[in-house]
N, C-alpha and C positions, 0 to 999 in steps of 0.2 A: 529525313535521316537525322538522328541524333549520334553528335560527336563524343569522344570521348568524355572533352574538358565540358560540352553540356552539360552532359551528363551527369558530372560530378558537380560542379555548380548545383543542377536540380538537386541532387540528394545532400546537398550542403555540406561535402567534403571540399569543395573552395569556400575562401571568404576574400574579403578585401581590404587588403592591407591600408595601413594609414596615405599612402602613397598611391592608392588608387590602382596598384597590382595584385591580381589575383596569387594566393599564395593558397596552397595545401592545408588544410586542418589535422590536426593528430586526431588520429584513428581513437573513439573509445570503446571500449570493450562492444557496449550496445550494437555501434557501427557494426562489427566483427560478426553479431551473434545472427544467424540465420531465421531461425525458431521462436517465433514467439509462445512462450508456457503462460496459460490462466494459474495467477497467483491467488489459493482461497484468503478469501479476509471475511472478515467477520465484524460487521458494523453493529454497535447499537448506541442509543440516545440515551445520555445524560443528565436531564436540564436541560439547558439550552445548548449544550453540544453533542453532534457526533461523532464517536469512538469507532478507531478501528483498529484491528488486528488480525495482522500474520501470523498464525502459530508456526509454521514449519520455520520461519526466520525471527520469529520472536523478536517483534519490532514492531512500535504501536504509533498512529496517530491520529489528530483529532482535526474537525472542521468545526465552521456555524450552518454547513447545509451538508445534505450526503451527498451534493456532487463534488464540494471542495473536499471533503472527506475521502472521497475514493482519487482523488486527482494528488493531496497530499501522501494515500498512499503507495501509487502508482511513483510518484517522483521518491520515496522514500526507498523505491524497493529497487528503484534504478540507482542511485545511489549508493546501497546496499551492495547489490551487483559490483559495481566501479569500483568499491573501494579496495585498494590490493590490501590492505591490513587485515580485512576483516576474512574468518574464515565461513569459508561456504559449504554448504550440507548438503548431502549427495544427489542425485538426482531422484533415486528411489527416496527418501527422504521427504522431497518435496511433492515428490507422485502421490503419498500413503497418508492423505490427510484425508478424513470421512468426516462428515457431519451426520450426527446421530442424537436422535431423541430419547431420552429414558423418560417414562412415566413416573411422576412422583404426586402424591397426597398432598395439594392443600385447603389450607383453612377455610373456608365457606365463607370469612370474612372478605379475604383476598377476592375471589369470584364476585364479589359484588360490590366492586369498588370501596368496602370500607378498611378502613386502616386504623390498628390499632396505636396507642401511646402508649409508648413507657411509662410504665404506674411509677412515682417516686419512691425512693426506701420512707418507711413509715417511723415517723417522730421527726420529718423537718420541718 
């Protein structure tokens, strides 16, 4: 049988006071939320970093691997949530996000690994 005050301890709504008394933690929003929603992000490589991004919260960050990448934006986006200043966008809003491919024309260059340079202005 698990007790209340267990209970609470497991889910780490107790902590331990300097005094070695369990005391209560304030509630954060997180605590409160029942539902977890998949947030789309959108990773890509940089260099040696990778980019992410929220479009429905238009909030970006970056790692040096994609799992700290998806972990920085997981912690950015609870943060986001938490902060009462900031305002937040509906829930339709955050539903209506599609990722979609348009077909577009290029260079023959690009397809084959070659990369053009910038020709300089002529007479330097």
């Amino acid at each position: 049988m698990v007790y209340p005050s267990m209970q609470a301890a497991a889910n780490g709504a107790l902590r331990l006071s300097p005094r070695g008394m369990l005391k209560r933690r304030k509630a954060s929003l997180t605590d409160k939320l029942a539902v977890q929603i998949p947030f789309q992000i959108l990773i890509s490589r940089e260099k040696r970093w990778f980019v992410a991004s929220c479009p429905p919260l238009q909030i970006a960050t970056q790692g040096k691997t994609e799992m700290e990448v998806r972990e920085n934006m997981a912690d950015l986006i609870t943060e986001y949530l938490e902060d009462p200043d900031t305002q937040k966008p509906s829930m339709k809003d955050l539903l209506s996000v599609s990722l979609v491919s348009v077909p577009v024309s290029v260079p023959d260059e690009m397809l084959h690994g070659k990369t053009s340079t910038p020709s300089s202005p002529k007479g330097r």
